[in-house]
PDB file of N, CA, C and O in Angstrom:
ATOM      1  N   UNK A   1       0.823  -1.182   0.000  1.00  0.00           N
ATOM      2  CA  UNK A   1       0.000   0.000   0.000  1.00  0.00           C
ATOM      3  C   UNK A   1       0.874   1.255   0.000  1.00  0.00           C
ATOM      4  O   UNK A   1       0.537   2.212  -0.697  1.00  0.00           O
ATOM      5  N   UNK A   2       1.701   1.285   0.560  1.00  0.00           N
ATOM      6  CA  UNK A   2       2.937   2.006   0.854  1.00  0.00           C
ATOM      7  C   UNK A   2       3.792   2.225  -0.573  1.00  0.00           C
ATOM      8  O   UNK A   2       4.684   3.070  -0.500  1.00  0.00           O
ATOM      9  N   UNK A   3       3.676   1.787  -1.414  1.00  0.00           N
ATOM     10  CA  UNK A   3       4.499   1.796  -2.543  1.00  0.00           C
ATOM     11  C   UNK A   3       3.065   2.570  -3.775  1.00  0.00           C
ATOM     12  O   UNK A   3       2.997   3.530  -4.543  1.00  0.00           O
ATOM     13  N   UNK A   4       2.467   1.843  -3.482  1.00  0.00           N
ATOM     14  CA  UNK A   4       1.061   3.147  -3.958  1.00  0.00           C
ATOM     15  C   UNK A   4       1.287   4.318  -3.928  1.00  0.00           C
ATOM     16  O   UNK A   4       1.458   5.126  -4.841  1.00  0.00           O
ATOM     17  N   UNK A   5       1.290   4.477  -2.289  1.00  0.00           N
ATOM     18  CA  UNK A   5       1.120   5.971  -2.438  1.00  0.00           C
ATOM     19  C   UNK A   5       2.298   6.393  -2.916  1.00  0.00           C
ATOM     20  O   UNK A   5       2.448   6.862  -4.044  1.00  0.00           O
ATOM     21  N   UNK A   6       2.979   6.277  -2.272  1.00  0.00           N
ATOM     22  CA  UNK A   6       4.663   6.321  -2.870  1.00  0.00           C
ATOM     23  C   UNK A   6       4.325   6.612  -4.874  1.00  0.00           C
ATOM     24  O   UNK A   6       4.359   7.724  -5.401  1.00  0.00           O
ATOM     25  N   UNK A   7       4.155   5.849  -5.303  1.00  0.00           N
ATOM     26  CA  UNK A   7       4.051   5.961  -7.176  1.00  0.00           C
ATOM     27  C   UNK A   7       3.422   7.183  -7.192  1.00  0.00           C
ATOM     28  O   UNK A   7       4.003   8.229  -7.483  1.00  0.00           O
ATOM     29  N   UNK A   8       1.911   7.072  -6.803  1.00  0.00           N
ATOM     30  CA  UNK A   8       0.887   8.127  -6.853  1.00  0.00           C
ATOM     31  C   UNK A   8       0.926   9.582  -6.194  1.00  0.00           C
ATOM     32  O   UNK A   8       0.027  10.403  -6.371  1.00  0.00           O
ATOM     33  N   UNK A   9       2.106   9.823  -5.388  1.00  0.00           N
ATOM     34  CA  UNK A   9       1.612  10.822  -4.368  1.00  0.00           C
ATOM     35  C   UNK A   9       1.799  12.582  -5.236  1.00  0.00           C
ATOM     36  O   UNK A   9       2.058  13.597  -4.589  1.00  0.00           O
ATOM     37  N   UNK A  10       1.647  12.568  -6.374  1.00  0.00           N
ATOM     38  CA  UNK A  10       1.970  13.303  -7.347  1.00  0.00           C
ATOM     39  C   UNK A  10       0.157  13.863  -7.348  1.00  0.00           C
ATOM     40  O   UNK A  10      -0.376  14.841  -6.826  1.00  0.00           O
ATOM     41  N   UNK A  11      -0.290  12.953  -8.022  1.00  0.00           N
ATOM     42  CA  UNK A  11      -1.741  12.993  -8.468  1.00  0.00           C
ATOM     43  C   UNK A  11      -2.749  13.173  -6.761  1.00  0.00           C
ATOM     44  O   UNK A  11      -3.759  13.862  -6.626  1.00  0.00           O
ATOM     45  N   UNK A  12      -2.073  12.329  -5.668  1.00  0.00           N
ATOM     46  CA  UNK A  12      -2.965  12.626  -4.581  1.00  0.00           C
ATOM     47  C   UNK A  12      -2.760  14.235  -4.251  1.00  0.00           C
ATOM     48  O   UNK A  12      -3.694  15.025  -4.394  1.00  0.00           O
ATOM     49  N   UNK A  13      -1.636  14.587  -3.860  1.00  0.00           N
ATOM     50  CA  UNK A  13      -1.181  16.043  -3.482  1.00  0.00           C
ATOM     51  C   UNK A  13      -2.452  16.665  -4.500  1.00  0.00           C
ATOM     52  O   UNK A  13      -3.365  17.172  -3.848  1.00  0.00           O
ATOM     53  N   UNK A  14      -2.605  16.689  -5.800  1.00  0.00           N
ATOM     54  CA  UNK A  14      -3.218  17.878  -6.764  1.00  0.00           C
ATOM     55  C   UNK A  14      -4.449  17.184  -6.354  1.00  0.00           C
ATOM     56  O   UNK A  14      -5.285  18.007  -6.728  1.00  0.00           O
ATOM     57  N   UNK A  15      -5.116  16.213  -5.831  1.00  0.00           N
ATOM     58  CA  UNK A  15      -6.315  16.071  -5.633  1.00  0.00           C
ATOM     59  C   UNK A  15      -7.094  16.768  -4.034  1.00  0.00           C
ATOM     60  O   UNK A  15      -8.158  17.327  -3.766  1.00  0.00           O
ATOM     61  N   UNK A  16      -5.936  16.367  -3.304  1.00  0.00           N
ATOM     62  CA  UNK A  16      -6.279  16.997  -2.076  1.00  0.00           C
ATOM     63  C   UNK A  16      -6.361  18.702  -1.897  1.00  0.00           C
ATOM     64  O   UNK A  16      -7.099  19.258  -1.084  1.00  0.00           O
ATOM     65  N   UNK A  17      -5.357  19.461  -2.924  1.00  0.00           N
ATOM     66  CA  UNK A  17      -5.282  20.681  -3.524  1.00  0.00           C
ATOM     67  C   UNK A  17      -6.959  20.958  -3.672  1.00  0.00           C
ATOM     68  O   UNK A  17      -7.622  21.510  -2.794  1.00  0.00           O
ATOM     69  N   UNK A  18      -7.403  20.555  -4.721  1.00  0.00           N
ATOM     70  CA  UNK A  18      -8.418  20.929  -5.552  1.00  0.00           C
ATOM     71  C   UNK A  18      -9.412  20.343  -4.502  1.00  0.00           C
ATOM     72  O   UNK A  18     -10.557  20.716  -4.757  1.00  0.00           O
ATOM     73  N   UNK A  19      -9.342  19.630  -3.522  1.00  0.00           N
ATOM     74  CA  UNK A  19     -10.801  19.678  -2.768  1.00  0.00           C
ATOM     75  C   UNK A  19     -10.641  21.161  -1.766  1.00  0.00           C
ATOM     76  O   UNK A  19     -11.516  21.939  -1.384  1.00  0.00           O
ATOM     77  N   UNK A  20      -9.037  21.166  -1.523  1.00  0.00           N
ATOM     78  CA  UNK A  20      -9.345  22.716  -0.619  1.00  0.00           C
ATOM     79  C   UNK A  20      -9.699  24.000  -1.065  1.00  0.00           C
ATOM     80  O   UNK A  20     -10.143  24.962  -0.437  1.00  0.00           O
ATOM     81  N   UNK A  21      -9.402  23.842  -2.372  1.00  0.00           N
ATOM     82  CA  UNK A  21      -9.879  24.822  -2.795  1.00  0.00           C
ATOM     83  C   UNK A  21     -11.155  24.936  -2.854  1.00  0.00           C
ATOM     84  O   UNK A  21     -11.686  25.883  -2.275  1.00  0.00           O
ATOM     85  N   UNK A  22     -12.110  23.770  -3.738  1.00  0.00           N
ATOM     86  CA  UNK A  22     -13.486  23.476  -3.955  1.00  0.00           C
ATOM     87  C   UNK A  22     -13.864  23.738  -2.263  1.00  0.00           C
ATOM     88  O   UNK A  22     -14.525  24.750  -2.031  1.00  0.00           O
ATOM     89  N   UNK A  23     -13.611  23.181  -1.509  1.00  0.00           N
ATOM     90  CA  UNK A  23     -14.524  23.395  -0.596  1.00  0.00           C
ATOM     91  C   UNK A  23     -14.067  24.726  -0.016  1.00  0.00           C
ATOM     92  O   UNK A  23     -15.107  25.209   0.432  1.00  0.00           O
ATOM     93  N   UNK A  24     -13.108  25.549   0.210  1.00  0.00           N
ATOM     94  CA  UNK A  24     -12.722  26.762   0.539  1.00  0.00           C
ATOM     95  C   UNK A  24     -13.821  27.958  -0.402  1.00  0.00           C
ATOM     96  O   UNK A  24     -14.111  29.103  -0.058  1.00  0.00           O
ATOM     97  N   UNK A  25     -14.112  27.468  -1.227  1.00  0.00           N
ATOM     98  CA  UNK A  25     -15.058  28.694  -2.509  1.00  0.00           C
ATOM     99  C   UNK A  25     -16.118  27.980  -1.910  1.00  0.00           C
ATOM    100  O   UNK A  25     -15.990  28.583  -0.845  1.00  0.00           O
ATOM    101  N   UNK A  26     -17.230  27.067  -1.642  1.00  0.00           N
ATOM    102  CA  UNK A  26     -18.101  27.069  -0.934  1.00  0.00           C
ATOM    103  C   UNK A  26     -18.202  27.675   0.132  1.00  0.00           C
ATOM    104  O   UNK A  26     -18.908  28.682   0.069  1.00  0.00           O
ATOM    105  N   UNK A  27     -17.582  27.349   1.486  1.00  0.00           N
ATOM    106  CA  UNK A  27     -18.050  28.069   2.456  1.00  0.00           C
ATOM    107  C   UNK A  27     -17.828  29.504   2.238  1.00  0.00           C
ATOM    108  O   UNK A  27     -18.515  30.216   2.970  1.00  0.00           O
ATOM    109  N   UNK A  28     -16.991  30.158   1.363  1.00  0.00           N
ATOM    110  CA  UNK A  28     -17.110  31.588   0.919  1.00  0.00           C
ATOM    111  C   UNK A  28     -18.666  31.859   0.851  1.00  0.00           C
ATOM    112  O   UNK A  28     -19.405  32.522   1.579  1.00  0.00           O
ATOM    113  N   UNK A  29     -18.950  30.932  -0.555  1.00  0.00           N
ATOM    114  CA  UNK A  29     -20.853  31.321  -0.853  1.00  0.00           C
ATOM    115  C   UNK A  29     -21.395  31.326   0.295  1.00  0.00           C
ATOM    116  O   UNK A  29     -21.904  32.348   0.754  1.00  0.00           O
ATOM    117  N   UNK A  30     -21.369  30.193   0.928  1.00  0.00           N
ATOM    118  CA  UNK A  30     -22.360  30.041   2.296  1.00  0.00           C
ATOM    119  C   UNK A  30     -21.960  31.686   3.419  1.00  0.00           C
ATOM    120  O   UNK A  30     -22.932  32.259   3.910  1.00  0.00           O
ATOM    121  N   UNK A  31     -21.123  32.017   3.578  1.00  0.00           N
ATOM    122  CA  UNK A  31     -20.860  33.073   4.487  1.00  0.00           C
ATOM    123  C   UNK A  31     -21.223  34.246   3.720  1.00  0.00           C
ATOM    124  O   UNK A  31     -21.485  35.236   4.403  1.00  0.00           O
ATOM    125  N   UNK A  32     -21.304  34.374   2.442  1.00  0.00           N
ATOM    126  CA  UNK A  32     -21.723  35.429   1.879  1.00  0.00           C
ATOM    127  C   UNK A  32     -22.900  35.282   1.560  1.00  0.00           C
ATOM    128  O   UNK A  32     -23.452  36.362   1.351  1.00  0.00           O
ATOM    129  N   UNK A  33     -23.552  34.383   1.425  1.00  0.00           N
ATOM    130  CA  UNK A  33     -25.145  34.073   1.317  1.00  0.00           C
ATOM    131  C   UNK A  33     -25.902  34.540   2.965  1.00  0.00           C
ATOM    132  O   UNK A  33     -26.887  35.210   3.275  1.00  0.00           O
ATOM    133  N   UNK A  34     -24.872  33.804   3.725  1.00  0.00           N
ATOM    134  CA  UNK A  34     -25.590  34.354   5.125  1.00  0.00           C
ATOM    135  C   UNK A  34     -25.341  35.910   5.776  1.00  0.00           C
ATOM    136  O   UNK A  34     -25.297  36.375   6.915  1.00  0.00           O
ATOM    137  N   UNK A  35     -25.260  36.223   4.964  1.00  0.00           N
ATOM    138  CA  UNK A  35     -24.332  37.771   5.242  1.00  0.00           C
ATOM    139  C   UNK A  35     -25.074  38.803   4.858  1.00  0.00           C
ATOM    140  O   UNK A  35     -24.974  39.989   5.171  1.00  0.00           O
ATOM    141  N   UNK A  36     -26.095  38.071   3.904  1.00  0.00           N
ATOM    142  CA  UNK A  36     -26.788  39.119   2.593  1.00  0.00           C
ATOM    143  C   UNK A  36     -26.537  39.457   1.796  1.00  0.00           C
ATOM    144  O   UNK A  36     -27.333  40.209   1.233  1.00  0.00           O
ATOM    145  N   UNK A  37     -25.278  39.159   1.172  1.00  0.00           N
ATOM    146  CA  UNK A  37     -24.824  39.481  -0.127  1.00  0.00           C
ATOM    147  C   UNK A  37     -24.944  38.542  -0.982  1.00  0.00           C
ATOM    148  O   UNK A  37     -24.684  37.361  -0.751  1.00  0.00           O
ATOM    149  N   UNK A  38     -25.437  39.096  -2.274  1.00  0.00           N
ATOM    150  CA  UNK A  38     -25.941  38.459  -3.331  1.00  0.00           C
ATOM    151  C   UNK A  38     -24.915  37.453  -3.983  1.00  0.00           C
ATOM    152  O   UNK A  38     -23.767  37.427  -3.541  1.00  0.00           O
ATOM    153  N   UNK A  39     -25.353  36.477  -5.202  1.00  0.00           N
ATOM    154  CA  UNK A  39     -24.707  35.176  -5.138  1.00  0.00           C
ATOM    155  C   UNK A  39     -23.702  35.343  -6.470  1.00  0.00           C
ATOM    156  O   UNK A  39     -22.834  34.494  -6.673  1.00  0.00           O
ATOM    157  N   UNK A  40     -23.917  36.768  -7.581  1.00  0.00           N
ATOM    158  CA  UNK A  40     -23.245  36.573  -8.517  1.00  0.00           C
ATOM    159  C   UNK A  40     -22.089  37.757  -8.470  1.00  0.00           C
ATOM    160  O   UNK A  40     -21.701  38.295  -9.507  1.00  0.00           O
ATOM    161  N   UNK A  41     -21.642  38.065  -7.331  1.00  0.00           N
ATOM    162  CA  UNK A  41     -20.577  38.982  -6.908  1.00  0.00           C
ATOM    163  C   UNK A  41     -20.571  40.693  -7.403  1.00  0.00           C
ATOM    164  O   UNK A  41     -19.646  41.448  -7.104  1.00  0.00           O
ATOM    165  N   UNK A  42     -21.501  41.021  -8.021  1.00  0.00           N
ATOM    166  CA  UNK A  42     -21.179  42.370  -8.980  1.00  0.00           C
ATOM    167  C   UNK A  42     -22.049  43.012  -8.390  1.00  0.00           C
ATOM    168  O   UNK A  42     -22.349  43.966  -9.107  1.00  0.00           O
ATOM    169  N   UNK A  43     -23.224  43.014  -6.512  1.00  0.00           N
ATOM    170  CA  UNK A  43     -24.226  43.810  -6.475  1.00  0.00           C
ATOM    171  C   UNK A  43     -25.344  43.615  -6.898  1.00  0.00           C
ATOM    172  O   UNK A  43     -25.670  42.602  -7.518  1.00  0.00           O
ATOM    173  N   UNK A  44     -26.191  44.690  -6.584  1.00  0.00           N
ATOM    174  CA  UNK A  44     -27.606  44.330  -6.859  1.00  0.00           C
ATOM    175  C   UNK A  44     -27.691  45.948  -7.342  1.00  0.00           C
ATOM    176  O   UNK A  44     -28.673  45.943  -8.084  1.00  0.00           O
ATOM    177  N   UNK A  45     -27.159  47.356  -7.305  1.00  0.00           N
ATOM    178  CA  UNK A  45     -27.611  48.017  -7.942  1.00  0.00           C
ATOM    179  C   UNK A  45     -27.729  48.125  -9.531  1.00  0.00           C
ATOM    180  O   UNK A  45     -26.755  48.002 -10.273  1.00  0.00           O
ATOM    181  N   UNK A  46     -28.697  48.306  -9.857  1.00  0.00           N
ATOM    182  CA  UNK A  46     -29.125  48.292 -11.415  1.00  0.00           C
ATOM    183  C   UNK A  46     -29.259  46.524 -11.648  1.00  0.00           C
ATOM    184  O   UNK A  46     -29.255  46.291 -12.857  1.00  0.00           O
ATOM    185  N   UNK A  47     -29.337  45.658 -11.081  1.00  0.00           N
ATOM    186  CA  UNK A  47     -29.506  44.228 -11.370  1.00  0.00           C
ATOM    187  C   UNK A  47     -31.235  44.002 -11.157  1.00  0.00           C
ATOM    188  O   UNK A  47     -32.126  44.268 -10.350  1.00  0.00           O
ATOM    189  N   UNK A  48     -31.017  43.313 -12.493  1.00  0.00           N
ATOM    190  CA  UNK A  48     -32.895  42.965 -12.642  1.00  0.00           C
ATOM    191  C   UNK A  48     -33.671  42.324 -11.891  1.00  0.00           C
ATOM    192  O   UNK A  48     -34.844  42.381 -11.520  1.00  0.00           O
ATOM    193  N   UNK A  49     -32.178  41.282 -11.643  1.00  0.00           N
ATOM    194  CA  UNK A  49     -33.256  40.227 -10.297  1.00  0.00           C
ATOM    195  C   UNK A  49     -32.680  40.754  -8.904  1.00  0.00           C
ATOM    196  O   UNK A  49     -32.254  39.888  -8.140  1.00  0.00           O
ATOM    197  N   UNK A  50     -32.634  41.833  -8.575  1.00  0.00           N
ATOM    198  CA  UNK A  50     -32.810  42.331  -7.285  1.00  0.00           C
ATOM    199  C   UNK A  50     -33.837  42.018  -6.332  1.00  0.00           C
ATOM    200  O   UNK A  50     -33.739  41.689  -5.150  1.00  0.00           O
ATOM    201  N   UNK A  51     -35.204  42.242  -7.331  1.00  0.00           N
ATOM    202  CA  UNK A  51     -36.280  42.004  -6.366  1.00  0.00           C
ATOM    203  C   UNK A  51     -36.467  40.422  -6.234  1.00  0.00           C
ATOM    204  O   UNK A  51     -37.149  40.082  -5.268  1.00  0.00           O
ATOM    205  N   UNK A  52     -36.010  39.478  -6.986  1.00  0.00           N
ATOM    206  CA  UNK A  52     -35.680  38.115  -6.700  1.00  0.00           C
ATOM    207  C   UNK A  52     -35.161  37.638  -5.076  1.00  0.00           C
ATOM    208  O   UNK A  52     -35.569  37.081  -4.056  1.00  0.00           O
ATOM    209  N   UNK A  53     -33.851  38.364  -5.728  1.00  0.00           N
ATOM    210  CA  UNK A  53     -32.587  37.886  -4.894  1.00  0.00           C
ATOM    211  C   UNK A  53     -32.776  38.724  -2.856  1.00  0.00           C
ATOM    212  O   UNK A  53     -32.366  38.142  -1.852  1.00  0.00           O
ATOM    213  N   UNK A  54     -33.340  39.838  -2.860  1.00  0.00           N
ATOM    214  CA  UNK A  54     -33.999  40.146  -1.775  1.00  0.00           C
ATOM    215  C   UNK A  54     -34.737  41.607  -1.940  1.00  0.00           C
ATOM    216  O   UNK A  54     -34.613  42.813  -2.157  1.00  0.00           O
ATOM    217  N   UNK A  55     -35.785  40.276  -1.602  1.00  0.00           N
ATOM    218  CA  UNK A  55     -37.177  41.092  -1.717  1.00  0.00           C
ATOM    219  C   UNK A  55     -37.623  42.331  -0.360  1.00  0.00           C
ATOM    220  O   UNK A  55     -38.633  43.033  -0.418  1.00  0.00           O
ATOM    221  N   UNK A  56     -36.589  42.363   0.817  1.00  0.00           N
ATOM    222  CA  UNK A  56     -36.950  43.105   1.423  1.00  0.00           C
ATOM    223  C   UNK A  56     -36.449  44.339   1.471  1.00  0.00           C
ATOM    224  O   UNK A  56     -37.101  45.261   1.960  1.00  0.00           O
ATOM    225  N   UNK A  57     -35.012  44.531   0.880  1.00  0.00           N
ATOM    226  CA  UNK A  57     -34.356  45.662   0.362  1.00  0.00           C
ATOM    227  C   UNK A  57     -34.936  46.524  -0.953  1.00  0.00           C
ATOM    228  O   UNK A  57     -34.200  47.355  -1.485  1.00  0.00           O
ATOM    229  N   UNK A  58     -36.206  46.298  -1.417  1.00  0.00           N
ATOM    230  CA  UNK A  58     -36.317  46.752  -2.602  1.00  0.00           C
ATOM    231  C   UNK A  58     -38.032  47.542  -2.367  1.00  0.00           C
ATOM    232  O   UNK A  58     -38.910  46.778  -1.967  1.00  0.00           O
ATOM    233  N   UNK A  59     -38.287  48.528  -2.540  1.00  0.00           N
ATOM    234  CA  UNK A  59     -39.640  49.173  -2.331  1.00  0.00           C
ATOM    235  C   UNK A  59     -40.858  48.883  -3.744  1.00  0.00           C
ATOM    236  O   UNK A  59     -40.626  48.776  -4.949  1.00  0.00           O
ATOM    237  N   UNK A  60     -42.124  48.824  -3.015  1.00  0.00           N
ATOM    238  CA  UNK A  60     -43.121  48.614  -3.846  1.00  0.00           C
ATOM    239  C   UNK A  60     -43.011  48.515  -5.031  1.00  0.00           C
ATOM    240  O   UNK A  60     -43.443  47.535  -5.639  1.00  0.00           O
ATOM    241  N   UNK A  61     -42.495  49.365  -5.519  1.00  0.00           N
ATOM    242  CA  UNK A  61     -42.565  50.245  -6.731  1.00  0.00           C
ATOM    243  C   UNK A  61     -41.916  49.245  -7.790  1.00  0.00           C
ATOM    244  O   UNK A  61     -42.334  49.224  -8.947  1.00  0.00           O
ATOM    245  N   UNK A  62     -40.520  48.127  -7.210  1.00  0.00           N
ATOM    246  CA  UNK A  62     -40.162  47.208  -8.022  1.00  0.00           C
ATOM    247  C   UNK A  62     -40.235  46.302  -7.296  1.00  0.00           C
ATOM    248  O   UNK A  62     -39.148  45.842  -6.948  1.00  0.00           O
ATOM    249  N   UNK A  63     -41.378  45.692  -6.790  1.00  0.00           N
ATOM    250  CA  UNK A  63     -41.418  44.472  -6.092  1.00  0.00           C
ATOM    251  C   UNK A  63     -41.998  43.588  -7.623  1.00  0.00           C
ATOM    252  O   UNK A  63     -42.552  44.108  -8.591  1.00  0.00           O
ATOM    253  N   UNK A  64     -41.656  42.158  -7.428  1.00  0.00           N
ATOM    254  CA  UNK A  64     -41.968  41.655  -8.857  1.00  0.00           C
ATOM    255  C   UNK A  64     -43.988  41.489  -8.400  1.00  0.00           C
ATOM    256  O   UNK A  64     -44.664  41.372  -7.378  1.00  0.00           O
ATOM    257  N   UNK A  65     -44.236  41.585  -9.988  1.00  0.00           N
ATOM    258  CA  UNK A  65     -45.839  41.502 -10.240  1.00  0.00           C
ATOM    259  C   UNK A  65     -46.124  43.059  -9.859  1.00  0.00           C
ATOM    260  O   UNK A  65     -47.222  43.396 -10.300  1.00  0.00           O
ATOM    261  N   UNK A  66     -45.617  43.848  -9.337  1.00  0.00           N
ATOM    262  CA  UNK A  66     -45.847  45.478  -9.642  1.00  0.00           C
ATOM    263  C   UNK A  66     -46.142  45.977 -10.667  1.00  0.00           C
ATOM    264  O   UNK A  66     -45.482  45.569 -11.623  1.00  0.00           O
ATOM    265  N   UNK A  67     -46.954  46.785 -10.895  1.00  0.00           N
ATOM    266  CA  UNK A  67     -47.542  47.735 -12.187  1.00  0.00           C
ATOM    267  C   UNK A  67     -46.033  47.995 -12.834  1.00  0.00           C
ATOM    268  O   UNK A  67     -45.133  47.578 -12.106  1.00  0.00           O
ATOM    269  N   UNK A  68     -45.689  48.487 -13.826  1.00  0.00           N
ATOM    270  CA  UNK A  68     -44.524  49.335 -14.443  1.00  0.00           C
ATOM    271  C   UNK A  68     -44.981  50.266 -14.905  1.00  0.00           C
ATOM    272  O   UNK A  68     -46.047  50.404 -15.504  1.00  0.00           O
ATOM    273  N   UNK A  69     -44.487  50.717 -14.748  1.00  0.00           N
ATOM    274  CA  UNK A  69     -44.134  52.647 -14.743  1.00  0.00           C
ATOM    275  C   UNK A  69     -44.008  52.952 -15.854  1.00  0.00           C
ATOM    276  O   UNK A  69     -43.775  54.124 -16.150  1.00  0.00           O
TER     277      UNK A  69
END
């Protein structure tokens, strides 16, 4: 088993890499999801799905199913 890893430990190192990363950019989302900040990084001013993404920051006027102006 020892000579396994030994051959392989090339390919394990870049695998164990790429889960810290993968899971390091998740709990980012999750802390920024719980934070209130929106999920596609650029803001919500002038973004269409604002009133989607939170509906309590946004007044009548563009709540979705609102008259348009």
């Amino acid at each position: 088993m020892f000579a396994y890893i030994a051959s392989h430990m090339g390919y394990i190192v870049v695998t164990l890499v790429l889960i810290l990363i993968v899971a390091a950019v998740i709990v980012r989302m999750v802390r920024e999801r719980k934070s209130g900040k929106g999920g596609c990084g650029c803001g919500c001013k002038g973004c269409a799905n604002a009133p989607y993404c939170h509906p309590q920051n946004v007044s009548n006027a563009h709540a979705p199913g609102a008259p348009k102006i």
